[in-house]
mmCIF file of the C-alpha atoms, coordinates in Angstrom:
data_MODEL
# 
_entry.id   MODEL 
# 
loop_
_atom_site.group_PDB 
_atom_site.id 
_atom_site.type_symbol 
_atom_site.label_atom_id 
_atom_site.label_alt_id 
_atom_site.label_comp_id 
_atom_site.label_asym_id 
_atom_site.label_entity_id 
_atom_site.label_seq_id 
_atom_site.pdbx_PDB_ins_code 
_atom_site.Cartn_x 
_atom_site.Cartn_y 
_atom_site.Cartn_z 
_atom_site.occupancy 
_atom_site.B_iso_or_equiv 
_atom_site.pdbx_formal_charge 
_atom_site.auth_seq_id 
_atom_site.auth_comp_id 
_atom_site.auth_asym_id 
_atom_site.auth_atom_id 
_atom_site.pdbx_PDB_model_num 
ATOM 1   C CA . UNK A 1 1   ? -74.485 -2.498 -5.617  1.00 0.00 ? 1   UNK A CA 1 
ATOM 2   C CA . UNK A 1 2   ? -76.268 0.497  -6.228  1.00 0.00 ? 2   UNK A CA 1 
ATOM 3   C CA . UNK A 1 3   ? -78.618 0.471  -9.523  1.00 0.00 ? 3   UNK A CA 1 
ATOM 4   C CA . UNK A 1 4   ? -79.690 4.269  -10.562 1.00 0.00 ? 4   UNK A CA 1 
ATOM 5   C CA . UNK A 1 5   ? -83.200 4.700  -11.816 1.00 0.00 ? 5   UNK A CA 1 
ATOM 6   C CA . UNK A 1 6   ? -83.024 8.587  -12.992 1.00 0.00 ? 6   UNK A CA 1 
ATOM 7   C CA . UNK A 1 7   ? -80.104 10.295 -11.589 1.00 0.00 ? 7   UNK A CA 1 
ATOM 8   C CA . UNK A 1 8   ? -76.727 11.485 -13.843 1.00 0.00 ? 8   UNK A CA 1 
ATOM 9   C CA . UNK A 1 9   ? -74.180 11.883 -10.168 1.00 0.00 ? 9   UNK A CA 1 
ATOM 10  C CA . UNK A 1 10  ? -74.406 11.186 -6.482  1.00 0.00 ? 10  UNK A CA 1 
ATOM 11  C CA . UNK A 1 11  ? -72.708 11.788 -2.989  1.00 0.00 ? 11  UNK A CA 1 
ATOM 12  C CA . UNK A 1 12  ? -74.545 9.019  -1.153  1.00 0.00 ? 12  UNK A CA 1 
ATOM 13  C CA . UNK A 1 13  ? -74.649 9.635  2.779   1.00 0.00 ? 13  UNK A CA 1 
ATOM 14  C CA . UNK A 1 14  ? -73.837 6.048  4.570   1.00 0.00 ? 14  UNK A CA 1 
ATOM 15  C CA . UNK A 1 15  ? -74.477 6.036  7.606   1.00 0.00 ? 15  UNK A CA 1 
ATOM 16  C CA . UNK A 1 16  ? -72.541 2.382  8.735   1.00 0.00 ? 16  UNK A CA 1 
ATOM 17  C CA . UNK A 1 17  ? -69.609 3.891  6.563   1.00 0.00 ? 17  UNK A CA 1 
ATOM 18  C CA . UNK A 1 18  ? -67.642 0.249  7.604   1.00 0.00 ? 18  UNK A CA 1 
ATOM 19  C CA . UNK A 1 19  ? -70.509 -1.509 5.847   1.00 0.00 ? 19  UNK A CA 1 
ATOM 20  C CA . UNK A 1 20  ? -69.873 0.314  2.627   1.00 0.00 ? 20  UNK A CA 1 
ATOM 21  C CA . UNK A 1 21  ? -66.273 -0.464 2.902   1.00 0.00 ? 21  UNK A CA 1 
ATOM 22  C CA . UNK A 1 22  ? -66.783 -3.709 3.040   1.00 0.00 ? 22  UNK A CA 1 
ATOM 23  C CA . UNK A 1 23  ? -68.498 -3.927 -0.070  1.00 0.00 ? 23  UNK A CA 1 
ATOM 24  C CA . UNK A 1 24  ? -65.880 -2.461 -1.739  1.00 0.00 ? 24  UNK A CA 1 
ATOM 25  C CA . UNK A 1 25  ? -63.058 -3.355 -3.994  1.00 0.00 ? 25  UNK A CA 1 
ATOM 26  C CA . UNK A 1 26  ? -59.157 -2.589 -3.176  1.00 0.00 ? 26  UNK A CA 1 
ATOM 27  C CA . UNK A 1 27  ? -56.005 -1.410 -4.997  1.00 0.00 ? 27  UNK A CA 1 
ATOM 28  C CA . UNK A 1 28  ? -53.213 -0.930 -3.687  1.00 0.00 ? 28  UNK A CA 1 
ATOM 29  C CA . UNK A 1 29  ? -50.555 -0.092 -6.604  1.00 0.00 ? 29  UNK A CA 1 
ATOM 30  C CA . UNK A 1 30  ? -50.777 3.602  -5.328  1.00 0.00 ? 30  UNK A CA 1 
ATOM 31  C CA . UNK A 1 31  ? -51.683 3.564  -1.728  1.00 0.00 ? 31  UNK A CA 1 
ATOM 32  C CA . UNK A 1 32  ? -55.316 2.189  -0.694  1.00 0.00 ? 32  UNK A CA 1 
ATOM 33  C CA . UNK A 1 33  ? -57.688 3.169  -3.136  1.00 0.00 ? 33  UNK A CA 1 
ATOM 34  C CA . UNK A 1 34  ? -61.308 1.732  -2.764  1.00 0.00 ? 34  UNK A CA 1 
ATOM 35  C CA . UNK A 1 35  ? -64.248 1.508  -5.494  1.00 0.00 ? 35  UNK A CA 1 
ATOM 36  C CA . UNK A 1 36  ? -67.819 0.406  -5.319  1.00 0.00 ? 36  UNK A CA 1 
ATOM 37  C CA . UNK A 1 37  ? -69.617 -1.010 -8.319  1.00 0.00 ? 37  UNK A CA 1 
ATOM 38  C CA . UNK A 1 38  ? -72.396 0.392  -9.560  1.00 0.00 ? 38  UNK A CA 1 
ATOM 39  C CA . UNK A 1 39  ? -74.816 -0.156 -12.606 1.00 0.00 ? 39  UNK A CA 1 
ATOM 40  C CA . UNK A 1 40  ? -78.078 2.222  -14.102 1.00 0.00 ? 40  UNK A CA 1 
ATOM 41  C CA . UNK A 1 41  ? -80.148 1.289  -17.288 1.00 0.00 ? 41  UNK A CA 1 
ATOM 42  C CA . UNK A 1 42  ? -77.539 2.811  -19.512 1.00 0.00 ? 42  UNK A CA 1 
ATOM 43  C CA . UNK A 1 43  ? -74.426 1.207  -17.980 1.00 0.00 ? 43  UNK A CA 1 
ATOM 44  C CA . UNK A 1 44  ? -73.320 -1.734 -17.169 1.00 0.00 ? 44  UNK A CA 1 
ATOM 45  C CA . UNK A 1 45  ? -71.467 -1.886 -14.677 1.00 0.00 ? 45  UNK A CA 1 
ATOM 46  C CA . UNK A 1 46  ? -68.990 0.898  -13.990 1.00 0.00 ? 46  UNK A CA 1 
ATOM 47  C CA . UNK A 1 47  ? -66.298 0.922  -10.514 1.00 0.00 ? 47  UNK A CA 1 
ATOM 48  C CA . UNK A 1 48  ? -66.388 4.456  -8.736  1.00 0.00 ? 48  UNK A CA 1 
ATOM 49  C CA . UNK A 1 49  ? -63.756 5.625  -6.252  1.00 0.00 ? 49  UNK A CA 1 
ATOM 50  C CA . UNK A 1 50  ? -64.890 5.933  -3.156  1.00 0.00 ? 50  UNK A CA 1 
ATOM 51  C CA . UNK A 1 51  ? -63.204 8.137  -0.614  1.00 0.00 ? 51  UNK A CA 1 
ATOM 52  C CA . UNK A 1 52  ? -63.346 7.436  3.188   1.00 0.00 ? 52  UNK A CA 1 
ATOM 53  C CA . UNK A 1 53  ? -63.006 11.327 4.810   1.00 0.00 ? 53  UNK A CA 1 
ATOM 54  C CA . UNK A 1 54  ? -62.500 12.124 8.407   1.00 0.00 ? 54  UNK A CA 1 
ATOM 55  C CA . UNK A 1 55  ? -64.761 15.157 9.131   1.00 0.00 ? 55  UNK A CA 1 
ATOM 56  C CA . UNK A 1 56  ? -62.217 16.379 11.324  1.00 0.00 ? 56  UNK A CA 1 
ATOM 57  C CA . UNK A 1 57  ? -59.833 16.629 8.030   1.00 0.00 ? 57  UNK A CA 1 
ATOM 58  C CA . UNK A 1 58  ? -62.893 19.473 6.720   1.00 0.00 ? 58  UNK A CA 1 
ATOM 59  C CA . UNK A 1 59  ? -61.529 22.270 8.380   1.00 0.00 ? 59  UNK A CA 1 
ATOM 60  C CA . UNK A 1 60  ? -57.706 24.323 9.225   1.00 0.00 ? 60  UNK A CA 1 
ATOM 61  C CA . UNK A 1 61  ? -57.065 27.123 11.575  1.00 0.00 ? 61  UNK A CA 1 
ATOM 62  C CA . UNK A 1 62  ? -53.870 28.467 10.530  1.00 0.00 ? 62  UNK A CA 1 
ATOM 63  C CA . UNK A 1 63  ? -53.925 31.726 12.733  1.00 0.00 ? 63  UNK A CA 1 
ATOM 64  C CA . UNK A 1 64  ? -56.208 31.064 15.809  1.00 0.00 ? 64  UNK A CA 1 
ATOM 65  C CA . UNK A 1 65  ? -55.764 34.695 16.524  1.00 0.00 ? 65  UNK A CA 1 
ATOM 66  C CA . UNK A 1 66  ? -57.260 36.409 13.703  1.00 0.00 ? 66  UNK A CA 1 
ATOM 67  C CA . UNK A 1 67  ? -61.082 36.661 12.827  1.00 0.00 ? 67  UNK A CA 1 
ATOM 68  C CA . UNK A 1 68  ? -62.525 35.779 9.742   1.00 0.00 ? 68  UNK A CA 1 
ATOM 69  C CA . UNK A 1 69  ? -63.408 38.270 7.237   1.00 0.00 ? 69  UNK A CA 1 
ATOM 70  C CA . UNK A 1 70  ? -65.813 37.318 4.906   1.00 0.00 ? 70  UNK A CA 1 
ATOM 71  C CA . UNK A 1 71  ? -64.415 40.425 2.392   1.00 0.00 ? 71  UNK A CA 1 
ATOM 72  C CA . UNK A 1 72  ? -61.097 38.505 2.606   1.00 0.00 ? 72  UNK A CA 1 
ATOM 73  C CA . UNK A 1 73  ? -63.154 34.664 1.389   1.00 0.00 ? 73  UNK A CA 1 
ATOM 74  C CA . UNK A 1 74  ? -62.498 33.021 -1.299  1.00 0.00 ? 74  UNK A CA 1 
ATOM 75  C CA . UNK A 1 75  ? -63.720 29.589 -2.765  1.00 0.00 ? 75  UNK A CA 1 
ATOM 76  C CA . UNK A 1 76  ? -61.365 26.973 -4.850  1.00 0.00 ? 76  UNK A CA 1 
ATOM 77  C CA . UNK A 1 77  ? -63.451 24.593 -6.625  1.00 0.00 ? 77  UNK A CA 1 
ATOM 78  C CA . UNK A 1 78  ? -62.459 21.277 -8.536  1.00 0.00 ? 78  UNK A CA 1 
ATOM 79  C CA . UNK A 1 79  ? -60.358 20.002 -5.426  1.00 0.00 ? 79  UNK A CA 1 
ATOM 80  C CA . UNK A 1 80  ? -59.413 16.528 -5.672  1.00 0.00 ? 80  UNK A CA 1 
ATOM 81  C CA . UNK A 1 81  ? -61.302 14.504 -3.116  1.00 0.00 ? 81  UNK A CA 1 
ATOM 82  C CA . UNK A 1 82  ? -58.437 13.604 -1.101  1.00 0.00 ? 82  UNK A CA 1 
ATOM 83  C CA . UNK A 1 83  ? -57.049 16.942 -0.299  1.00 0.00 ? 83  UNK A CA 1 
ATOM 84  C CA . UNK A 1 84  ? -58.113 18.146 3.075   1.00 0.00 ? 84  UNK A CA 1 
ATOM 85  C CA . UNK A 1 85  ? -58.148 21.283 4.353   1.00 0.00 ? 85  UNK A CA 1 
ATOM 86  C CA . UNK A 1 86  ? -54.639 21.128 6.255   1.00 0.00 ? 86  UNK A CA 1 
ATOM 87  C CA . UNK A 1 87  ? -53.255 20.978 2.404   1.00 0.00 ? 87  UNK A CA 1 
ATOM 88  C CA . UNK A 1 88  ? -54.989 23.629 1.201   1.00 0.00 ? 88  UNK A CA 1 
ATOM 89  C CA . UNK A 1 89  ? -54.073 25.773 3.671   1.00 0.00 ? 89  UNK A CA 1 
ATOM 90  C CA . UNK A 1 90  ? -50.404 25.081 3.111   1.00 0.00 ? 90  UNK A CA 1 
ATOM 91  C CA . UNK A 1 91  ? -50.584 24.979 -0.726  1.00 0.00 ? 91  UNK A CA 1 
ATOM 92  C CA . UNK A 1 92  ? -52.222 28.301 -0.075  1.00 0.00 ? 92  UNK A CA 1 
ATOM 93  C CA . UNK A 1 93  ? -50.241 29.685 2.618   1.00 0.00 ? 93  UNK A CA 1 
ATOM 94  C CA . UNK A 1 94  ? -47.085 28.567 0.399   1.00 0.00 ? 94  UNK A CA 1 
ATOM 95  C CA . UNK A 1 95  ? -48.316 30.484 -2.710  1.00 0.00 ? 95  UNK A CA 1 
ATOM 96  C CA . UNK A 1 96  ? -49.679 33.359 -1.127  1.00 0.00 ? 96  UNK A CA 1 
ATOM 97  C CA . UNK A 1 97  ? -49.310 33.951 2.264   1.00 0.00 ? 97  UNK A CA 1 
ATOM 98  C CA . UNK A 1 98  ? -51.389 35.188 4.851   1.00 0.00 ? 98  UNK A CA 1 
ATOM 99  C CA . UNK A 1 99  ? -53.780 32.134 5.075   1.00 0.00 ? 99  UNK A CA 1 
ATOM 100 C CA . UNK A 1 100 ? -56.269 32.388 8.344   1.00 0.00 ? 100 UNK A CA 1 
ATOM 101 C CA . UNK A 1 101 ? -58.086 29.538 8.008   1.00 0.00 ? 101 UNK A CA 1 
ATOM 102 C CA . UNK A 1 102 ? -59.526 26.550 5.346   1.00 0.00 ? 102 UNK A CA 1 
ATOM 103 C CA . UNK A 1 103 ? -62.429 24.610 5.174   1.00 0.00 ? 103 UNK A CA 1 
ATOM 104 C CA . UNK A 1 104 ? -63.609 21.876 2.681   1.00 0.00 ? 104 UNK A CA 1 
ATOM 105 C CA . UNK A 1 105 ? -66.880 21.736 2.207   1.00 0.00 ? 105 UNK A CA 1 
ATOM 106 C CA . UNK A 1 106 ? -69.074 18.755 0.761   1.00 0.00 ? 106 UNK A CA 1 
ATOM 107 C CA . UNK A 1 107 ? -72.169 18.576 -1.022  1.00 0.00 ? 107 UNK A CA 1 
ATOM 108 C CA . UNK A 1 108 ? -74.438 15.581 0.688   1.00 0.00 ? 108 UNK A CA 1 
ATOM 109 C CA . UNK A 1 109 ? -77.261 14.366 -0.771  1.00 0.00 ? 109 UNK A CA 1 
ATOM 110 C CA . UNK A 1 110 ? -79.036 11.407 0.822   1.00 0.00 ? 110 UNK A CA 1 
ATOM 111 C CA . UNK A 1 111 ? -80.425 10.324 -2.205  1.00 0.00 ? 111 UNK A CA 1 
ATOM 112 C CA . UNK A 1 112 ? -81.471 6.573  -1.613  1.00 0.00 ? 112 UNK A CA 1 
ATOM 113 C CA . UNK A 1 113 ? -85.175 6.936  -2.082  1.00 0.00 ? 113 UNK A CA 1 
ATOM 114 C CA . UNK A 1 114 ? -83.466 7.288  -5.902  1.00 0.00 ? 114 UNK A CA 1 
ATOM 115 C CA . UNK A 1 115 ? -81.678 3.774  -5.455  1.00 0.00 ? 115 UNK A CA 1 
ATOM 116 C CA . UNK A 1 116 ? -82.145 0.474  -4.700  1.00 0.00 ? 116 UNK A CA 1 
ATOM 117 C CA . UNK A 1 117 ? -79.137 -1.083 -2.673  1.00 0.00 ? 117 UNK A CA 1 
ATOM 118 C CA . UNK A 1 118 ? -78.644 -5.031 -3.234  1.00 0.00 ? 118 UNK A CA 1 
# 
């Protein structure tokens, strides 16, 4: 269990990701979700989802032709966490058309000097 001392969020970076996975809860009433307890000084104890993510699933080439323009970019925040990049480019490509390529992108912060892990 992780136990904040002074942080509000975090994208811990594990790098035995089978070792956190074993340490975590299941349910499977809508497909395998998994959550990992955790607990600061103002809470408890509080289950987070935790999302296993292939880093191959980070990035689509729709058109392997075409070069990227970064005039043409644009960035889609608030993704949910399970959506990779093959789905945006389709929900995109669907919508709009004329999708090149889509990448996911993750903010990692190895933040365990902030945590103690027990």
């Amino acid at each position: 269990m992780f136990e904040f001392l002074s942080i509000d969020y975090v994208n811990p970076f594990f790098p035995q990701v089978k070792h956190l996975l074993q340490n975590c809860t299941h349910d499977y009433s809508k497909g395998v979700n998994w959550y990992f307890k955790i607990s600061s000084k103002r809470m408890r104890s509080k289950d987070v989802q935790v999302i296993p993510w292939n880093i191959s699933d980070s990035n689509h080439i729709w058109y392997h032709a075409a070069k990227l323009d970064p005039q043409l970019t644009i960035f889609v925040g608030a993704l949910h966490g399970m959506l990779n990049a093959e789905g945006l480019a389709t929900i995109m490509q669907d919508l709009f058309g004329g999708v090149v390529y889509a990448g996911k992108g993750f903010q990692v912060q190895i933040i365990c000097r902030y945590c103690r892990y027990y």
